[in-house]
C-alpha positions in Angstrom: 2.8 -23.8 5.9 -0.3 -21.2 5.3 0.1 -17.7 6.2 -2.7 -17.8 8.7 -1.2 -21.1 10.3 2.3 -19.4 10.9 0.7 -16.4 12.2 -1.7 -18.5 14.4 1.3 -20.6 15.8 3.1 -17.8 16.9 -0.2 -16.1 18.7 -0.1 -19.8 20.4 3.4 -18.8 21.8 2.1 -16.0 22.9 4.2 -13.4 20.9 4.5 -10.6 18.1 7.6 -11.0 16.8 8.5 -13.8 14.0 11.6 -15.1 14.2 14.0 -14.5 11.3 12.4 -17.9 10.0 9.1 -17.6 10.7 9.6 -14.4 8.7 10.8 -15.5 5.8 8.1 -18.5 5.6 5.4 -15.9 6.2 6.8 -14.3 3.1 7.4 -17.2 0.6 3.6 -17.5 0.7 3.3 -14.3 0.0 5.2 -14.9 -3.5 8.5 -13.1 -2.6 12.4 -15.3 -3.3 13.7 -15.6 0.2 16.7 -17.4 0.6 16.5 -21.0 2.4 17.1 -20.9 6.0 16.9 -23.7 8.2 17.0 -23.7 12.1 20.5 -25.5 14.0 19.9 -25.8 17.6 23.2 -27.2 18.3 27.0 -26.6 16.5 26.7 -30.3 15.5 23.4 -29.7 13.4 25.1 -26.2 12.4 27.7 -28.2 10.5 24.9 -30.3 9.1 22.8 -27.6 7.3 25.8 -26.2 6.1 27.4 -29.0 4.5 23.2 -29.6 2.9 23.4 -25.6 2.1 26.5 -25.6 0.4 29.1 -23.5 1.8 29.4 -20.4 2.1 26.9 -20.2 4.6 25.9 -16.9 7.0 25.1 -17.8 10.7 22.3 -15.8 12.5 21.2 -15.5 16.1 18.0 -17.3 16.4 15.2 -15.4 18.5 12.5 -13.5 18.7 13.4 -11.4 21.1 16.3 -10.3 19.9 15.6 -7.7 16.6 19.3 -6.1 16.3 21.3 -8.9 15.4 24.1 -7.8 14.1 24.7 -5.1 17.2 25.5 -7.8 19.7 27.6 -9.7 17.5 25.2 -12.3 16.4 26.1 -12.7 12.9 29.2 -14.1 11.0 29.4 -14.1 7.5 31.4 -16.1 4.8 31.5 -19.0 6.7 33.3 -21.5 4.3 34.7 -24.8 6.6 32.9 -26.9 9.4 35.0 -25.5 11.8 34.5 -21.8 11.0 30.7 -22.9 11.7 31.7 -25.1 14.9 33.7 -21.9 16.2 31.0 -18.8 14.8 28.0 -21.0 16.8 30.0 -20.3 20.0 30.4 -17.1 19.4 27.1 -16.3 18.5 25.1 -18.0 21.7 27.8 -16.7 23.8 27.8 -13.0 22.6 23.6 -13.4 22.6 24.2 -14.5 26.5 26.5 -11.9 27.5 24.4 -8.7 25.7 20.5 -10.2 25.9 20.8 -12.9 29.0 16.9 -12.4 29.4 16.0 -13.6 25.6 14.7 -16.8 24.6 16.9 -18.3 22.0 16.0 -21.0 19.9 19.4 -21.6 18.3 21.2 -20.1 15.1 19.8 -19.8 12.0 22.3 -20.9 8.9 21.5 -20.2 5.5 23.7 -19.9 2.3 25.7 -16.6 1.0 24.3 -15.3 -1.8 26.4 -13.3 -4.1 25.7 -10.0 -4.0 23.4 -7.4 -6.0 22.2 -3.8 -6.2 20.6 -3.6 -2.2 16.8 -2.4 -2.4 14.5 -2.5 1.1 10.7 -3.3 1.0 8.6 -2.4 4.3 5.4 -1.8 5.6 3.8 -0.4 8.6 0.4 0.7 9.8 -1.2 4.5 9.7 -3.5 5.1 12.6 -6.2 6.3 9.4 -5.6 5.2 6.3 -4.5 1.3 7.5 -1.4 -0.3 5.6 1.3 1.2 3.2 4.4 -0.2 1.6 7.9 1.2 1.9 10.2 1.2 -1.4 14.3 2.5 -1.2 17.6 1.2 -2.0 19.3 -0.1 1.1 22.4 0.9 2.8 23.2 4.5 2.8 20.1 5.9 0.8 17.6 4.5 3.5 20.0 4.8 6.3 21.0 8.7 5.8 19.2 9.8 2.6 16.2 8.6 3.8 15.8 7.9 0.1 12.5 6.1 0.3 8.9 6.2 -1.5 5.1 5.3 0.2 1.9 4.2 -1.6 -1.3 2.9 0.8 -1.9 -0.4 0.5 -3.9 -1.5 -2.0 -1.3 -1.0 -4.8 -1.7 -1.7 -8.6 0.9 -1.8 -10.9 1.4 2.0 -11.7 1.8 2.6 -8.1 5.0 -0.1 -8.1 6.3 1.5 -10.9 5.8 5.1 -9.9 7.4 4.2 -6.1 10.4 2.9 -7.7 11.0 5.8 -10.3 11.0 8.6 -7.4 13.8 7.5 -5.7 16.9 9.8 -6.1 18.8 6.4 -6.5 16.8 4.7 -9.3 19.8 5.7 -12.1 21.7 2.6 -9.9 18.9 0.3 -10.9 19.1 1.3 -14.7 23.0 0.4 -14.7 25.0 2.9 -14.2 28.5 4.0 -15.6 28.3 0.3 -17.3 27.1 -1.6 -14.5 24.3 -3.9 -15.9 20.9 -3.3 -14.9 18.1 -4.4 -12.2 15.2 -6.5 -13.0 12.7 -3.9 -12.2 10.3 -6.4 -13.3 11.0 -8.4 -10.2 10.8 -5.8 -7.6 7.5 -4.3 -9.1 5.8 -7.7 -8.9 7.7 -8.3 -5.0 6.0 -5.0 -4.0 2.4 -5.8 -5.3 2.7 -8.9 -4.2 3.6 -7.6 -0.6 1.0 -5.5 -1.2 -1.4 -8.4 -1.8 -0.5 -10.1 1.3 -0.9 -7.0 3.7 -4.4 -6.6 1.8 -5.2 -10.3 3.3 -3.5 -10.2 6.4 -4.2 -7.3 8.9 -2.3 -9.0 11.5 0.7 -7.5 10.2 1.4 -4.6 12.0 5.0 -4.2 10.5 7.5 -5.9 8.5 10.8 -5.3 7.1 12.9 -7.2 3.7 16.5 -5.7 4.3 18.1 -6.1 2.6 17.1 -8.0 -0.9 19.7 -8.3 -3.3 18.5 -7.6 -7.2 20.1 -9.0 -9.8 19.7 -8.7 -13.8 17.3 -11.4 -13.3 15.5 -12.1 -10.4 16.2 -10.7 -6.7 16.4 -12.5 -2.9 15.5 -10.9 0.2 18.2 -11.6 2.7 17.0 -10.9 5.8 13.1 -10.3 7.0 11.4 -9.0 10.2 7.8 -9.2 11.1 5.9 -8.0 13.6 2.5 -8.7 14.3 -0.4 -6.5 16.0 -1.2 -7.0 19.8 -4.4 -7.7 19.1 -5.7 -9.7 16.0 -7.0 -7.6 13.1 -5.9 -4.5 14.5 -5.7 -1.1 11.7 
């Protein structure tokens, strides 16, 4: 489905924030490897994806409303057995009852583990003045208490990819470090300009979040995605 389309769907429903799937569809157009996630709106269909998915699979909370999944216990991970996914649906609708009884939830999202890879985070948000810029760190700890993160205004080129990565105290990790084999840089300099890109066309974004992707030595996969879309329609 078309950017616009998505965007316009969700206007329809009268909201701003994307669901976890929405999200991720918004960004696939964009050019940037999310990984498949399909919608179960019962235990029964849970089992279903899975066992089309492959196991392991990860289980998510499925709302827009709710942002902070993981603090109300609405994800399980490593789910490898129908009735691990039978058992983590329950949980999941039942915590998202008891902690956000007002949300709308459309079900639980189920998509397969990936294995894991040196954790980046791409973002974006809006300045009153200058309009759009993209956010660049390594995830966990280096965002989250190093604040270990760069920022270029949107629209980037390539030098401005490459520069944002480079500053990072952290960017040693993605060389390979102490014999740890090293990130496809490539990968997440062509992720940001393309996210770049797609802010440049879309100024309905107001912000978004890809956190965390996981690099590899080839190739990386953004995880988890948030977008959130301006209250009115081409706002800067």
């Amino acid at each position: 489905m078309p950017a616009k389309d998505i965007i316009a769907a969700v206007r329809k429903d009268n909201r701003v924030n994307l669901t976890e799937i929405e999200s991720k569809l918004l960004l696939s157009e964009a050019g940037i490897p999310v990984v498949e996630t399909k919608l179960a709106t019962s235990k029964e269909d849970a089992v279903k994806i899975a066992e089309e998915l492959g196991y392991p699979v990860v289980l998510k909370i499925a709302s827009s409303e709710i942002l902070h999944k993981s603090d109300i216990g609405g994800v399980k991970l490593g789910l490898e057995t129908e009735s691990s996914v039978l058992e983590a649906y329950d949980e999941i609708i039942s915590n998202a009852r008891k902690h956000e009884p007002d949300a709308k939830v459309d079900g639980v999202s189920v998509q397969r583990a990936v294995k894991t890879g040196v954790e980046i985070i791409i973002g974006s948000s809006k300045d009153a003045q200058f309009g759009p810029f993209v956010m660049f760190g390594l995830g966990g700890v280096f965002v989250e208490v190093l604040k270990d993160v760069t920022f270029r205004i949107v629209p980037l080129e390539l030098r401005d990819a490459k520069e944002m990565i480079q500053e990072i105290k952290g960017y040693p990790l993605l060389e390979g470090y102490r014999g740890s084999a090293p990130s496809d840089i490539n990968a997440i300099e062509e992720s940001i300009i393309k996210l770049s890109n797609f802010l440049n066309e879309n100024d309905d974004i107001k912000e978004l979040d890809l956190n965390p992707i996981f690099v590899y030595e080839k190739g990386l996969t953004a995880v988890d995605a948030r977008v959130i879309l301006e209250e009115d329609a081409g706002k800067i």
